[in-house]
N, C-alpha and C positions, 0 to 999 in steps of 0.2 A: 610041220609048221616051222617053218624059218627063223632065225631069231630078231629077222628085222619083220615079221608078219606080227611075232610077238609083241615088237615095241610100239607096234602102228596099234596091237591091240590095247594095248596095257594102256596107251596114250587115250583112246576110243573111251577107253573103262574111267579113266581119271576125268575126264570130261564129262561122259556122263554123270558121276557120282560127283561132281563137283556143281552142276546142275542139280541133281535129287536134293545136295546140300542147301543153295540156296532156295529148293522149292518148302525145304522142311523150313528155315529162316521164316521165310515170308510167311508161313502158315504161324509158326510160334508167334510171329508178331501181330498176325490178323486175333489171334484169339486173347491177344494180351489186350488188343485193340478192342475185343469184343467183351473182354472181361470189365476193363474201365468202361465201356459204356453201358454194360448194365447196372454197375456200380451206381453210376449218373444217374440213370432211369428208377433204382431203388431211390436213391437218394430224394431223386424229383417225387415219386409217391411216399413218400414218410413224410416231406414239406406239405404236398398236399393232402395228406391224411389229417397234417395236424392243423393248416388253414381248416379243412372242412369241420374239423371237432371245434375250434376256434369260433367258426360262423355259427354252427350251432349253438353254442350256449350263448351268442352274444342275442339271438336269435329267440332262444327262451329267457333271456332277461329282459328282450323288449316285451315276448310275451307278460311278462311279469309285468311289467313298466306300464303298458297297455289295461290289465285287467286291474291294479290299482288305479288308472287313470279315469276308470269307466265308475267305480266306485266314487273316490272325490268326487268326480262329476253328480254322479247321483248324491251324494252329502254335500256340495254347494250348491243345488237346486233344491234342497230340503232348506238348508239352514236360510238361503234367499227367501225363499215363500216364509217361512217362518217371523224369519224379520220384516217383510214388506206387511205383514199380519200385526205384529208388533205397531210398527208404523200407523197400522190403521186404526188400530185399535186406541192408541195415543191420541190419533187425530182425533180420534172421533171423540174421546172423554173429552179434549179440549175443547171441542167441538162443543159437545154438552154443556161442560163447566159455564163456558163462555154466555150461551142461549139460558143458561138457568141464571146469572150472575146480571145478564141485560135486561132480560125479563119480565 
């Protein structure tokens, strides 16, 4: 081999390997790329973990909210009847009083 065969080679090698350099660049960079965006995607599921635990309980204190609601309900349809009963029961002694007192 010549010594200008060699510098045509050594030149061939420097190029090549100056290529393999920037293909290892571009890879190191795609997996720093790939690394922040899994980062992001964890990140995105921990928000959404904690909105979802968030709706839940907001969810069982409606349920709460709901099944006290349905009780009041039923104890202001009690105490209703009970006074309209009242009421009647009023009316009607005056009622009485009244037809015994005209009489």
């Amino acid at each position: 081999m010549t010594e200008q065969d060699k510098v045509v080679r050594r030149a061939h090698d420097d190029h090549r390997l100056d290529r393999i350099e920037r293909k290892i660049d571009q890879l190191s960079e795609a997996m720093i790329a790939l690394a922040r965006a899994e980062e992001k995607l964890m990140n995105i599921e921990r928000n959404h973990m904690t909105t979802y635990d968030r709706l839940n309980r907001h969810s069982e204190k409606l349920d709460e909210v709901d099944n006290r609601l349905i009780i009041m309900e039923k104890t202001n349809a009690i105490v209703t009847k009970l006074w309209w009963i009242a009421i009647s029961v009023a009316a009607a002694s005056l009622g009485s009083h009244f037809i015994s007192i005209g009489g």
